[in-house]
VEXZADREN-936327 format. One record per residue (C-alpha): residue in three letters; x, y, z. Coordinates in Angstrom, 2 decimals. Last residue first. Example, Ala and Ser with C-alpha at 12.3 -4.5 7.8 and 13.67 -1.06 7.14 Angstrom:
BEGIN
(site ser, (13.67, -1.06, 7.14))
(site ala, (12.30, -4.50, 7.80))
REM end
This chain:
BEGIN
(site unk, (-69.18, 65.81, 45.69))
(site unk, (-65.78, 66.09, 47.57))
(site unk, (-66.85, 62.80, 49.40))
(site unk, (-68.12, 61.03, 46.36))
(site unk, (-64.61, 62.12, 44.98))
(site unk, (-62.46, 60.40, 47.36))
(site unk, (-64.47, 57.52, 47.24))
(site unk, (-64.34, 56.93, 43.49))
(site unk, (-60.59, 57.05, 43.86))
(site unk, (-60.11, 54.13, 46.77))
(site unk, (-62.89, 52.00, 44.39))
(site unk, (-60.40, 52.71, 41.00))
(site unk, (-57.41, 52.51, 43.23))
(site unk, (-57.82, 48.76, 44.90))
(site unk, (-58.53, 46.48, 42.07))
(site unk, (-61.88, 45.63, 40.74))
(site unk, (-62.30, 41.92, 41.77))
(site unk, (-60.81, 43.33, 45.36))
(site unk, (-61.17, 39.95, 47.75))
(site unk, (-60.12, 37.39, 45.27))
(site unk, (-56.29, 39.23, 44.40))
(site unk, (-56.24, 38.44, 48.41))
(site unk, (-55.62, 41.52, 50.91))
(site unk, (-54.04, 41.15, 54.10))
(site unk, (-53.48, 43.23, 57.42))
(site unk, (-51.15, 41.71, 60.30))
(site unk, (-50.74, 43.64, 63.94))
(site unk, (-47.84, 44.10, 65.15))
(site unk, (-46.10, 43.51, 68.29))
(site unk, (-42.73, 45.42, 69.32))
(site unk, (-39.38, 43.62, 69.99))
(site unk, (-37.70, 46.76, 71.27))
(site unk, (-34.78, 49.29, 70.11))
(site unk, (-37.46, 51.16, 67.80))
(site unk, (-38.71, 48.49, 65.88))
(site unk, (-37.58, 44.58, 66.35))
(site unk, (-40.27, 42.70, 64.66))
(site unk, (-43.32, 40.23, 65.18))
(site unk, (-42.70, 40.75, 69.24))
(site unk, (-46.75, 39.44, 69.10))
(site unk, (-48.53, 38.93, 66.03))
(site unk, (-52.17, 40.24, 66.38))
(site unk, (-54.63, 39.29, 64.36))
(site unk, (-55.73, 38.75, 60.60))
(site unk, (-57.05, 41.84, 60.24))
(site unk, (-58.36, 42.10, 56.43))
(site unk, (-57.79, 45.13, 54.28))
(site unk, (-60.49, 47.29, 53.08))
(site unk, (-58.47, 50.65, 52.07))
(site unk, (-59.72, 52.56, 54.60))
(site unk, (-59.40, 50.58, 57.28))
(site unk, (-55.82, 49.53, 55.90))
(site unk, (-54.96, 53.25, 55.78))
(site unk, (-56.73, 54.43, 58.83))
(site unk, (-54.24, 51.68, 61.09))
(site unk, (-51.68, 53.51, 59.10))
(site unk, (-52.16, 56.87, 61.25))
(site unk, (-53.01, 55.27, 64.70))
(site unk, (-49.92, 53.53, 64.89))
(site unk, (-50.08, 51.89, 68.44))
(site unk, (-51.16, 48.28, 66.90))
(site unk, (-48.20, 48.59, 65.62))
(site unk, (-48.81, 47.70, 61.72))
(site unk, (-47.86, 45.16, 59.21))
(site unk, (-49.47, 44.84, 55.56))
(site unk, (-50.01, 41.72, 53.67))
(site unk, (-50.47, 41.65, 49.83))
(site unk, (-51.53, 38.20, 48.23))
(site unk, (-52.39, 36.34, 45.07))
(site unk, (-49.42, 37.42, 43.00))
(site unk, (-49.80, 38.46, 39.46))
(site unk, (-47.54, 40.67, 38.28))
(site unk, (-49.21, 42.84, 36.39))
(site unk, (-52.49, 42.66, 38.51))
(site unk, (-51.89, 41.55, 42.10))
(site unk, (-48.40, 43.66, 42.54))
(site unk, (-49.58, 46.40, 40.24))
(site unk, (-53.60, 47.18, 42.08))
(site unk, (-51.21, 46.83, 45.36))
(site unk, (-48.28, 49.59, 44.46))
(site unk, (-51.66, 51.92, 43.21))
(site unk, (-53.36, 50.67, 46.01))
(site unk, (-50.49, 51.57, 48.76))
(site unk, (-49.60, 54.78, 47.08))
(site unk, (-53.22, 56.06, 47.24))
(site unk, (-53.75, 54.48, 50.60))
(site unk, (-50.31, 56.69, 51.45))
(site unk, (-50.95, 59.95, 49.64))
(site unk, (-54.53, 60.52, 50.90))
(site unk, (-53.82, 64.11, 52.77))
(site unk, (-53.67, 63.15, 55.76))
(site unk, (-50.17, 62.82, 56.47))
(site unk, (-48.53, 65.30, 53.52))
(site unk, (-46.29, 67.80, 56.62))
(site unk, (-45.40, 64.36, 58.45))
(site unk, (-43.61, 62.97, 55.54))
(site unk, (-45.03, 59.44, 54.48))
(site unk, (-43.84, 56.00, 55.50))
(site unk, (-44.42, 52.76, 54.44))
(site unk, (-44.35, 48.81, 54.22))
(site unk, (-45.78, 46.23, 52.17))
(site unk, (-45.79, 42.31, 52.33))
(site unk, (-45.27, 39.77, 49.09))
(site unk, (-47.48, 36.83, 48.11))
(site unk, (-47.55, 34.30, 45.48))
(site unk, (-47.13, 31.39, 47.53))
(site unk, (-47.50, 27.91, 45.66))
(site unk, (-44.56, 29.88, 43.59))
(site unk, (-43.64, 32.98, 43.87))
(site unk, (-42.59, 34.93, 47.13))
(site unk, (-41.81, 38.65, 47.44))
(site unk, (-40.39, 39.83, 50.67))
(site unk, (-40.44, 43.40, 50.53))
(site unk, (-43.00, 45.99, 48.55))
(site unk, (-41.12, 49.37, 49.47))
(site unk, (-42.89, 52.58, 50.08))
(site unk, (-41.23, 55.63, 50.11))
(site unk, (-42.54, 59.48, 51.23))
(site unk, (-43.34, 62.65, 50.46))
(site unk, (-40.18, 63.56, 47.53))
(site unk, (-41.50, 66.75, 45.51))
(site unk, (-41.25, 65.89, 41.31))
(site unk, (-39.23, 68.59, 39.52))
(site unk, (-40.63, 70.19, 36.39))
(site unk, (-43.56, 72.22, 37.67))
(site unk, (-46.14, 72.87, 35.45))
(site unk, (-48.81, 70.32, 36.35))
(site unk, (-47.95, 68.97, 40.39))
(site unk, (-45.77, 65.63, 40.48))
(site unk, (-45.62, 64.41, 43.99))
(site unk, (-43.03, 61.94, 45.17))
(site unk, (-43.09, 57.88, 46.66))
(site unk, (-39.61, 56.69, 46.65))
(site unk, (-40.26, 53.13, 45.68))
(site unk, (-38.22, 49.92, 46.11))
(site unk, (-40.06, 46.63, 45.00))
(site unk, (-38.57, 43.62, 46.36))
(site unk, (-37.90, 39.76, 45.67))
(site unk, (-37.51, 39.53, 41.80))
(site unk, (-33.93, 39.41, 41.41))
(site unk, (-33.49, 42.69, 40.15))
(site unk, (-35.75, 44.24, 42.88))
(site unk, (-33.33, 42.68, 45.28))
(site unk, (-30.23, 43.82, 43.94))
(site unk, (-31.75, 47.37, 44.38))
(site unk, (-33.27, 46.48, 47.71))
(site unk, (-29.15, 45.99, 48.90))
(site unk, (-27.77, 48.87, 46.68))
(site unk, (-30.22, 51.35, 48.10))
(site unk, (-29.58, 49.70, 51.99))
(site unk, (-26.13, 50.11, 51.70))
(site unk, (-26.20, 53.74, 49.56))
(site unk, (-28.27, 55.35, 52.82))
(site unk, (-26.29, 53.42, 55.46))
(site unk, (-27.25, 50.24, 56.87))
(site unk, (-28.84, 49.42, 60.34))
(site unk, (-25.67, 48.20, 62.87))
(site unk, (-24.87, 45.44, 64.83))
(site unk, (-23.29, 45.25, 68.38))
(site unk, (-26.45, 44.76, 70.30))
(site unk, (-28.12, 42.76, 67.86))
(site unk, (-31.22, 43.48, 67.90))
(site unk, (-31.34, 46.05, 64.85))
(site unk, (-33.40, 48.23, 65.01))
(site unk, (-36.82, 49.63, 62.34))
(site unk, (-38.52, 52.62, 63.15))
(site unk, (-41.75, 53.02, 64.36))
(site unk, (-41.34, 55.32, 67.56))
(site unk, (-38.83, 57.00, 65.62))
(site unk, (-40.82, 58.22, 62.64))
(site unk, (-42.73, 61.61, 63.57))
(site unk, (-39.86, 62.40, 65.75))
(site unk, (-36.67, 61.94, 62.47))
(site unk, (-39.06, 63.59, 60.32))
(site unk, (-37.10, 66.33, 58.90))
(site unk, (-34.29, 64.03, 59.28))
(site unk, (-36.05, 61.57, 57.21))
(site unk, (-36.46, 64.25, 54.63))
(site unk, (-33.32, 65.82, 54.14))
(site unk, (-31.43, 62.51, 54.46))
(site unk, (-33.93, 61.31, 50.83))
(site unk, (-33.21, 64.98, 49.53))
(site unk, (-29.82, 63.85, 49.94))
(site unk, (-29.48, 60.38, 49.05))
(site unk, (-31.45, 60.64, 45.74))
(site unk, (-28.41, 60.15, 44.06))
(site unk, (-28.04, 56.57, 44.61))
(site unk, (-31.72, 55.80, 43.45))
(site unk, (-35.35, 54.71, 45.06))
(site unk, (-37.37, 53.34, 42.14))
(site unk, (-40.46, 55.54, 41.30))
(site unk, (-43.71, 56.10, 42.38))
(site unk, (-45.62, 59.33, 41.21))
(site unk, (-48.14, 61.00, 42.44))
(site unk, (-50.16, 64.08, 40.61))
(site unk, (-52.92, 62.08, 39.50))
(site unk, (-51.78, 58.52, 39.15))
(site unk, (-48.50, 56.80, 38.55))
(site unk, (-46.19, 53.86, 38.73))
(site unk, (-42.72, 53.34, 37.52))
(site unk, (-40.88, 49.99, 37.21))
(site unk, (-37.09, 49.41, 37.11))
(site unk, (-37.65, 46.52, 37.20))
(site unk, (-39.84, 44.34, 35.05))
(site unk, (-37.25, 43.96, 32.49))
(site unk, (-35.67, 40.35, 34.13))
(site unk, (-39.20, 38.26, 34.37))
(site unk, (-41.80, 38.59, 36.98))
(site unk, (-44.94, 36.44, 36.25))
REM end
């Protein structure tokens, strides 16, 4: 059960590395989305309200900050460690949102990944290792993913990670100045008795074999 050290929290395998998202990351962080400001846009989040406004970079770090604290998020920038080099490489972020305890015991996961890594394994790596954490250490019973049904690239993470569709849900969220549908992905702690990474691991290797 979450209690007040588990954050911040730091997860790792191979050369990636998942870390909280910080203040003074801004600028690589800016660097990076702008870099990928076409590869994103069609699945960015809006804000419906015609006069409102989507945070700034420290808003939205102090927001899932307070959040983590409290038990209800998990913030990561996702970055690449290679042996011998001292700084870690920013890729990506993926942030576990919406955390529920009780008769629950669920939480939902979204991501992104720079355009120049796609298709290289980062994100089902990311999203098992973040998974194997949130259904292991922490216990909950449930990890849901949402995808456009459009989004060819994260549909192949959920297929290749083994989550469940569980249908469509129409206008689920406001993305890219439009309700958009979505499609809903789930995992239960019942359906991956060995976790998520070891399997997602062994499979990468059988296929370098």
């Amino acid at each position: 059960m979450w209690s007040a050290p588990s954050w911040p929290v730091t997860l790792s395998t191979g050369s990636l590395v998942l870390r909280p998202i910080r203040h003074r990351d801004r600028a690589a962080w800016t660097a990076l989305r702008h870099r990928n400001a076409r590869w994103l846009a069609p699945w960015e989040a809006s804000n419906p309200d015609p006069e409102g406004y989507l945070p700034t970079y420290h808003q939205m770090v102090r927001s899932l900050t307070g959040q983590a604290r409290a038990g209800a998020a998990l913030p990561f920038l996702i970055t690449e460690q290679h042996p011998g080099s001292r700084d870690a490489r920013l890729v990506g972020q993926l942030t576990v949102s919406g955390i529920t305890w009780g008769s629950a015991m669920t939480a939902t996961l979204g991501y992104w990944v720079d355009a120049e890594r796609a298709g290289r394994g980062i994100a089902p790596t990311a999203v098992a290792l973040v998974t194997d954490y949130c259904l292991g250490e922490l216990g909950l019973h449930r990890m849901e993913i949402n995808i456009r049904p459009e989004n060819v690239a994260s549909l192949r993470v959920v297929e290749k990670l083994g989550f469940r569709d569980e249908g469509l849900r129409p206008r689920y969220l406001h993305i890219a100045g439009e309700w958009a549908d979505h499609r809903s992905f789930a995992l239960t702690s019942e359906d991956v008795p060995r976790g998520l990474l070891t399997p997602w691991l062994e499979s990468l290797h059988q296929r370098h074999d």
